[in-house]
VOGU-3710 file (C-alpha; in Angstrom, 3 decimals, decimal comma):
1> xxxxxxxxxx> 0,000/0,000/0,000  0,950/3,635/-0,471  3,530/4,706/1,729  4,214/9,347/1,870  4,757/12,056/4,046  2,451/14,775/5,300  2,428/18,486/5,195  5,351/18,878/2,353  4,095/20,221/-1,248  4,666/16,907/-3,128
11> xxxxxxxxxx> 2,234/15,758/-5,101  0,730/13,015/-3,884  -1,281/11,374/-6,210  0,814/8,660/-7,848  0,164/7,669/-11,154  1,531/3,831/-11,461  3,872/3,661/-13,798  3,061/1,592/-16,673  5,327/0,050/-19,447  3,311/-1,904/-21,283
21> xxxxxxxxxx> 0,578/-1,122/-22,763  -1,733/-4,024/-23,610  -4,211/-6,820/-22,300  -2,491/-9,950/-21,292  -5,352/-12,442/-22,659  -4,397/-15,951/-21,172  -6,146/-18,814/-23,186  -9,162/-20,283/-21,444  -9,238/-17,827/-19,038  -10,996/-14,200/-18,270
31> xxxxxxxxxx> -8,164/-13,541/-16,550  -6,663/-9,645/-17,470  -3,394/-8,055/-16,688  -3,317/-4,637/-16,290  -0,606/-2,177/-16,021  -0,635/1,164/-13,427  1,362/3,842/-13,815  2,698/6,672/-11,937  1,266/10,420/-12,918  3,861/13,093/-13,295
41> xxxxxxxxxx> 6,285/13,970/-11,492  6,857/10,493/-10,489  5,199/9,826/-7,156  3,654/6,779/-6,969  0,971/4,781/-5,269  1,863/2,935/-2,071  5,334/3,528/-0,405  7,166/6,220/0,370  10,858/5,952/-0,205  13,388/8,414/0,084
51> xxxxxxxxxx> 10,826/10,749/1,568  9,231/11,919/-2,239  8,348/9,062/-3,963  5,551/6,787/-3,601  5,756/3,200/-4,992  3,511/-0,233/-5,140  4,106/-2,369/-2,737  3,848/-6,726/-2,657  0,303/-7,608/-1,832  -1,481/-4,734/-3,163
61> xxxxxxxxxx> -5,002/-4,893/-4,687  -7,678/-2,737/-6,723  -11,197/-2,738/-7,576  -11,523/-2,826/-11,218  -15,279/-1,710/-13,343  -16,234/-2,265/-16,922  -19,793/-3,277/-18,495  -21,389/-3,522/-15,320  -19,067/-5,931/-13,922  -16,321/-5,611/-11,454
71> xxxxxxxxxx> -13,074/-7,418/-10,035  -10,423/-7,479/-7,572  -7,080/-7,235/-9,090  -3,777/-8,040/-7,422  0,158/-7,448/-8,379  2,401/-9,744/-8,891  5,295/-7,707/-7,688  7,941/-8,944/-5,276  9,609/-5,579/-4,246  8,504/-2,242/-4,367
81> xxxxxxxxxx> 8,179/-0,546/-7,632  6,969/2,542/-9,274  5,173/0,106/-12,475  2,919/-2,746/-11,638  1,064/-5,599/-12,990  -2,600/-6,283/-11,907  -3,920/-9,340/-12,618  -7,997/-10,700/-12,292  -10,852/-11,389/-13,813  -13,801/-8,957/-14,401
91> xxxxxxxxxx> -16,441/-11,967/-13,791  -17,688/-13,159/-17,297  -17,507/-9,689/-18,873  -14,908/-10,018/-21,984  -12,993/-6,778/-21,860  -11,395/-5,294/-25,455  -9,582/-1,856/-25,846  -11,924/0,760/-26,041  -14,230/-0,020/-23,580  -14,060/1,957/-20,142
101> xxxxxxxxxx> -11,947/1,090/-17,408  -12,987/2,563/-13,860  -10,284/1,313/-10,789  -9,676/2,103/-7,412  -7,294/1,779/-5,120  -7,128/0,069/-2,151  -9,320/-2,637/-3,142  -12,651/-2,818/-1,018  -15,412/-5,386/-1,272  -17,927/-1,898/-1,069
111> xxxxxxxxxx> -16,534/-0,126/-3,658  -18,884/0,446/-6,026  -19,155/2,386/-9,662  -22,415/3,690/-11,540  -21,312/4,581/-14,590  -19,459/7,770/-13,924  -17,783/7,834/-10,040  -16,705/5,377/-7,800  -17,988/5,150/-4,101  -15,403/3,910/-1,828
121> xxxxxxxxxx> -14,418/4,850/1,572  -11,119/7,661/3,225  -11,295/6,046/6,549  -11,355/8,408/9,454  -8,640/5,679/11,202  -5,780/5,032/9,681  -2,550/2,848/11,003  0,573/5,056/11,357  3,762/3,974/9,342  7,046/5,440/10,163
131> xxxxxxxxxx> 8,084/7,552/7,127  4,877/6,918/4,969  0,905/6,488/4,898  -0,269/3,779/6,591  -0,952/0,405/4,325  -4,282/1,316/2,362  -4,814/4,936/3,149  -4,069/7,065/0,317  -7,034/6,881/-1,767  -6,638/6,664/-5,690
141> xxxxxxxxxx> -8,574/6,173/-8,519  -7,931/5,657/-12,390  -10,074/6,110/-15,813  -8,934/4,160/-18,826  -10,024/2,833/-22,007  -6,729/1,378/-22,807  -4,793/-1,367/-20,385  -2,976/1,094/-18,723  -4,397/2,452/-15,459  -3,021/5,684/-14,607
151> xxxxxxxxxx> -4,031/6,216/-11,073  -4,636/10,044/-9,410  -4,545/10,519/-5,704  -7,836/11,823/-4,373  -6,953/12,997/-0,989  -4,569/15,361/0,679  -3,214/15,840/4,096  -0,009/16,128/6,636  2,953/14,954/6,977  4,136/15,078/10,431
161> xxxxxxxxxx> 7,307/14,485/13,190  6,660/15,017/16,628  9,193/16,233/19,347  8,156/13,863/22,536  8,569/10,116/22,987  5,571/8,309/24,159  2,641/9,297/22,074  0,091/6,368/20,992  -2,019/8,394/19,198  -2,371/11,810/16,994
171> xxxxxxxxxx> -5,816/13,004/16,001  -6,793/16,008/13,825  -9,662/17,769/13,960  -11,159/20,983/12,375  -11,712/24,303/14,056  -15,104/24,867/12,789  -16,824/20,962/12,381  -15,301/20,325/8,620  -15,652/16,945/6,924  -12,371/15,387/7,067
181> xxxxxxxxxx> -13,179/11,188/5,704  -16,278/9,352/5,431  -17,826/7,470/2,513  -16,993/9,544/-0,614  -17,870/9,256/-4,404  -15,282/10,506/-6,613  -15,580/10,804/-10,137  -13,043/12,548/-12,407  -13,653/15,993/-13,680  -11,145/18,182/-16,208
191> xxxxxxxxxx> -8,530/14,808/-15,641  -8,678/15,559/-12,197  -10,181/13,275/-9,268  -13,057/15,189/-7,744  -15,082/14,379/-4,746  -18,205/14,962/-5,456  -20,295/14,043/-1,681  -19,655/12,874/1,423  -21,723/9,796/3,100  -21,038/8,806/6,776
201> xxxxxxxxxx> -18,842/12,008/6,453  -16,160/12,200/9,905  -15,113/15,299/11,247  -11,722/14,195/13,020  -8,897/11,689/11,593  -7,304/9,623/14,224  -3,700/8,150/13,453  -2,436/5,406/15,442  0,783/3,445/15,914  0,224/-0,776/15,357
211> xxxxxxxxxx> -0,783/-2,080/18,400  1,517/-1,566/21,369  4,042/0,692/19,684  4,253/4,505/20,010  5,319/6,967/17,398  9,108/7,015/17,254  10,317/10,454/17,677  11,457/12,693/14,840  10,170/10,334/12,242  7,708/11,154/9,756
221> xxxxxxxxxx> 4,419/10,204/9,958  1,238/11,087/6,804  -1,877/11,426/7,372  -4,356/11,738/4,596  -8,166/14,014/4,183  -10,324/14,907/1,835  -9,421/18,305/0,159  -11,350/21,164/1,719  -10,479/24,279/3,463  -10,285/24,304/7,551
231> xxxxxxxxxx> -11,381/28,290/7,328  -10,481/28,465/11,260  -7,803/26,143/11,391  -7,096/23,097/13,312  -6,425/21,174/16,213  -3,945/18,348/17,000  -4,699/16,206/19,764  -2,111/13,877/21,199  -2,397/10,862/23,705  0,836/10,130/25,730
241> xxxxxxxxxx> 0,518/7,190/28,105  -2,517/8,574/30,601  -1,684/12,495/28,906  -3,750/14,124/26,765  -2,741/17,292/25,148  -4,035/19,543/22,237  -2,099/22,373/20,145  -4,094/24,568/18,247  -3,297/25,884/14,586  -5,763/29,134/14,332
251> xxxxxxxxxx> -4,560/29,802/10,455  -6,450/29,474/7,542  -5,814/26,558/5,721  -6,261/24,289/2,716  -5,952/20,743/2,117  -5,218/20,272/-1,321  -5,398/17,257/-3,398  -1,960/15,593/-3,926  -0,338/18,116/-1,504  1,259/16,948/1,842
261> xxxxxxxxxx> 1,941/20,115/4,141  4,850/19,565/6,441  4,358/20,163/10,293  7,763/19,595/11,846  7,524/18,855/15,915  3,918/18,851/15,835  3,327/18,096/19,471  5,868/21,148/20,055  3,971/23,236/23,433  0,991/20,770/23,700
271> xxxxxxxxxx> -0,355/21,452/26,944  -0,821/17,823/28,969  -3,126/17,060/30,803  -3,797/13,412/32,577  -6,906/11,931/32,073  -8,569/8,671/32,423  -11,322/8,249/30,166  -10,711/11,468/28,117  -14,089/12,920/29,476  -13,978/16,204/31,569
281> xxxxxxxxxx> -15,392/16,083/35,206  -17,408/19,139/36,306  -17,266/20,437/39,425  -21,182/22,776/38,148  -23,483/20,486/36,554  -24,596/23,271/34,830  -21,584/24,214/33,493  -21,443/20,582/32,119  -25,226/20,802/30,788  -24,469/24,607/29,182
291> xxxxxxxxxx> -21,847/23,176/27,289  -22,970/19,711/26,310  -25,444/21,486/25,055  -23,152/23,553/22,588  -20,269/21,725/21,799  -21,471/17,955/22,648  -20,142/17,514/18,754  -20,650/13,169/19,070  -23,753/12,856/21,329  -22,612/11,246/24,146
301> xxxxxxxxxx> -23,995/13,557/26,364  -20,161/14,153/27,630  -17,425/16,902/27,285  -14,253/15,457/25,871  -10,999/17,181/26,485  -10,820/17,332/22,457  -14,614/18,672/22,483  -13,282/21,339/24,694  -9,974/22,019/22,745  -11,646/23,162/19,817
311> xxxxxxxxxx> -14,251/25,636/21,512  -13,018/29,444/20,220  -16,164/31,571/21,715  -18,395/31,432/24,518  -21,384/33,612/22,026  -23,602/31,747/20,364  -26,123/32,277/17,916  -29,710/31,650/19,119  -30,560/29,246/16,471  -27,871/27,580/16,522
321> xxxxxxxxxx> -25,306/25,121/18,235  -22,436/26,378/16,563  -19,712/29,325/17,932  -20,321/32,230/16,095  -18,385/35,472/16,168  -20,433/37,711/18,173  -23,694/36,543/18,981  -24,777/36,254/23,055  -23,123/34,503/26,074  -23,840/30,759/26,807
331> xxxxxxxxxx> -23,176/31,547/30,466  -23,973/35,157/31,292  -26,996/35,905/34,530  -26,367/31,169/34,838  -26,359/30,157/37,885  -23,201/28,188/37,486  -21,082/28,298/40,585  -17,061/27,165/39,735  -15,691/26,794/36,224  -11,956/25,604/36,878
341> xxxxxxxxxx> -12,589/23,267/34,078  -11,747/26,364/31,800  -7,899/25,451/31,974  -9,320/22,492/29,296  -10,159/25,017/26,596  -6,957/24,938/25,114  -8,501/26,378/21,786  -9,924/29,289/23,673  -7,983/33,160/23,235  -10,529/35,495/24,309
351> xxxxxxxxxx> -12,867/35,777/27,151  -15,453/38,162/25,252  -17,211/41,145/26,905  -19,875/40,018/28,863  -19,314/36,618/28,849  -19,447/36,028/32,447  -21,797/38,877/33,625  -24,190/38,588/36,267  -23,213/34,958/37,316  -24,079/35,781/40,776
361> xxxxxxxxxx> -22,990/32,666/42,084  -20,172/31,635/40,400  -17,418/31,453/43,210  -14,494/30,495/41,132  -12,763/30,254/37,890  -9,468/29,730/36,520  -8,169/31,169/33,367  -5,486/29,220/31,356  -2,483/30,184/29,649  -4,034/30,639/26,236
371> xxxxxxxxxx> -6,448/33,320/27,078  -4,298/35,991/25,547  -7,249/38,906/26,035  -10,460/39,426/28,772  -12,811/41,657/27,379  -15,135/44,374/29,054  -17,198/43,648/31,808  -16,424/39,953/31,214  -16,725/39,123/34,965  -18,930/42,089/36,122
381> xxxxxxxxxx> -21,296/41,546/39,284  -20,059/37,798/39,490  -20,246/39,278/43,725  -20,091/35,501/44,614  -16,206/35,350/43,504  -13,981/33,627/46,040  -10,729/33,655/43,863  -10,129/34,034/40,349  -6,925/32,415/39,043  -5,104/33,077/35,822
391> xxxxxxxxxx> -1,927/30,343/34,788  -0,299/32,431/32,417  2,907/34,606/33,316  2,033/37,286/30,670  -0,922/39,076/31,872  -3,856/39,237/29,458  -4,694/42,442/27,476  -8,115/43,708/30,081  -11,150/45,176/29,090  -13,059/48,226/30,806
401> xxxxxxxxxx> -14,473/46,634/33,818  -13,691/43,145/33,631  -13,831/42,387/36,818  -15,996/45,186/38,338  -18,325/44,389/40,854  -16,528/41,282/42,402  -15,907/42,699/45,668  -12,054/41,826/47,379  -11,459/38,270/46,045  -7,777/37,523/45,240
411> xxxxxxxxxx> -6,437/37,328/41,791  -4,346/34,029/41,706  -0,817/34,733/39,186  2,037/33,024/38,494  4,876/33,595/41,568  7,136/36,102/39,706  4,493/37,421/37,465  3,020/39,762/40,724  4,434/42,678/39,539  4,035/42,317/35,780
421> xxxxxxxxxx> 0,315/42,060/36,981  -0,039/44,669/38,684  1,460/47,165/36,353  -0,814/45,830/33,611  -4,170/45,324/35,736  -3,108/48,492/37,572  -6,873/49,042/39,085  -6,761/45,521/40,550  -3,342/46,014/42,029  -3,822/45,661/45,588
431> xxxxxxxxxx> -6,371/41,897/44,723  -3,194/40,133/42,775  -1,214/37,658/45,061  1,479/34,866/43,638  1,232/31,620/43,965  3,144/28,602/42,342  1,693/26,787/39,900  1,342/22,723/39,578  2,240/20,837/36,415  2,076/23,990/34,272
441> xxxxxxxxxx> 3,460/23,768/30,604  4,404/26,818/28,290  1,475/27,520/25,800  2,416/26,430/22,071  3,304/28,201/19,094  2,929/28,059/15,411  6,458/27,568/14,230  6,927/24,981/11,602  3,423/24,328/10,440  4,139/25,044/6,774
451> xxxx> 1,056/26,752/5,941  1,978/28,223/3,060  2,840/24,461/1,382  -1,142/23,580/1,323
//
């Protein structure tokens, strides 16, 4: 199977290579050999080698249509190679040159063709493989009327390293919901493969090691989507031992057929967290029901610590379920009454104005590192407030009022950080006190994420 590396601007879909370029017909037989070829530049279909190329591997298969009548076709090859041989039989249809040729690759017993596009499936899991896409994960189909299949990569995706030893699994997900794999039909528009709808469709790709390995560090590692554009980025998620951690991409990007965009040290300023079912437990039952009721994205009635990494605003349109830019506040005038489950929101920047206002009861709260910005009257007449504690070192840009109305509470900081607090929040001088943080982790950045490769 196709073997390839994420995030660099290669193009991915390999065309097998082909050198011959007729039917093999084998007396008293149905039996057909057909040749694949690689597309230009050569970068072909299964394994990665020498971190560009993409060959056929021993053992791989296709789905073959003509006339109504399919077939699974297998190589004969022994080593890996850019040209292969297919060989099967398309049950009792004759086949002659001329007549259509529809194939896809990997082969799959539910692939199926009506006329025009194939229906197969991008599967949402895929088995990493050190240095290239896991064994049947690049999608490709081909369109022939001749015996030579030349095969174009549907999907794009990443190709990634990561910094830490330990992780078991990586998982991507999309900032605003997007459609990453599901059941797709793809037909082939302008010479180009074209998905044309989504089935089953899943919003998050999980990549993960064969059982009871871990990804090696440094290596490269390719994961492969369905082209689309993640308007409001992306998240990472990463599982390491009883750890989870998330790193958040908040730049505009595009996965582009054929197109692998390179994300060195991936996991670099995760923020870890250990967990042991991956759900969040609430302190507030309300806070729990307020945002199950939001961002609940798989109906389990739950908060996941990736639910909650991907959450960018508290406002909310009325009608719908979705974050939107500046709509009203899930939580202000609740009667919600702690909220130091906020350090989870790894995806969050900005508390917006108003967000918190008139939670009369709510007696604490603690910030996290990646709120970079508290807007005005964000906490105002919260008079219940016992302490509100903020992890980051770098005080947030504060709004008008953002605390007004909370009576003498202390502001929790960072030890060290007292003073660059104080000059900053300068009307809430005399409320900040230090204290020493437990297990905290510097925030990540966006270095290396090759954006502009997509």
């Amino acid at each position: 199977m196709m073997k390839k590396c994420f995030l660099l601007a290669i193009p991915l879909l390999a065309w097998v290579a082909c050198s011959r370029n007729q039917i093999s017909d084998i007396p008293g037989s149905s039996s057909l050999s057909l040749v694949a070829r690689t597309e230009p530049p050569a970068d072909s279909r299964t394994l990665v080698e020498d971190g560009t190329h993409v060959y056929w591997e021993p053992g791989d298969a296709i789905k073959v249509f003509s006339g109504g009548q399919s077939g699974k076709f297998v190589t004969d090859l022994t080593a890996s190679s850019s040209t292969a041989t297919f060989t099967g039989t398309l049950g009792t249809a004759a086949w002659s040159e001329g007549k259509e040729l529809w194939a896809v690759y990997p082969f799959s017993e539910t692939a199926a063709f009506d006329g025009q596009s194939i229906t197969t499936t991008l599967p949402s899991e895929q088995t990493a493989r050190e240095g290239s896409f896991g064994k049947d994960m690049n999608l490709a189909i081909a369109h022939s009327t001749t015996s030579t299949l030349q095969f174009l990569n549907v999907g794009g995706g990443v190709r990634f390293s990561l910094s830490g030893d330990g992780i078991r699994q990586v998982v991507l997900e999309g900032m605003d919901g997007e459609i990453l794999a599901g059941k797709v039909r793809v037909g082939i528009q302008k010479g180009i493969p074209t998905v044309l709808d989504v089935t089953e469709g899943k919003t998050s790709i999980t990549v993960t090691p064969p059982e009871g390995e871990t990804f090696q560090k440094d290596a490269w590692y390719y994961l492969v989507a369905i082209p689309g554009s993640l308007e409001k980025g992306f998240t990472l998620h990463f599982l390491k031992g009883d750890n989870y951690g998330s790193r958040v991409f908040d730049k505009s990007v595009a996965v582009k057929r054929g197109i692998y965009g390179t994300l060195t040290h991936a996991d670099k300023g995760a923020v870890y967290t250990t967990v042991s079912d991956n759900i969040i437990h609430f302190k507030d039952d309300l806070v729990k029901s307020i945002l199950v009721t939001y961002f609940d994205t798989d109906g389990d009635g739950e908060m996941s610590y990736r639910e909650a990494a991907v959450v960018r605003s508290f406002l909310v349109d009325k009608t719908e379920t979705r974050a939107a830019e500046e709509k009203v506040s899930i939580f202000a005038g609740t009667g919600i009454t702690s909220f130091d489950e906020l350090v989870y929101f790894t995806g969050l920047t900005r508390i917006e104005e108003n967000v918190f206002t008139g939670c009369t009861e709510l007696e604490s709260v603690t910030i996290p590192e990646n709120v970079v910005a508290i807007g005005d009257n964000a906490f105002d007449s919260c008079t219940s407030l016992e302490s509100i504690t903020l992890t980051s070192e770098t005080p947030p840009e504060i709004g008008t009022d953002a605390f007004a109305n909370t009576g003498e509470c202390p502001i929790l900081v960072p030890e060290g950080a007292e003073e660059d607090y104080a000059t900053a929040w300068s009307e809430y001088e005399d409320r900040i006190q230090g204290f020493t943080p437990v297990g905290s982790s510097e925030p990540g950045g966006n270095e290396g994420i090759g954006y502009d490769e997509y």
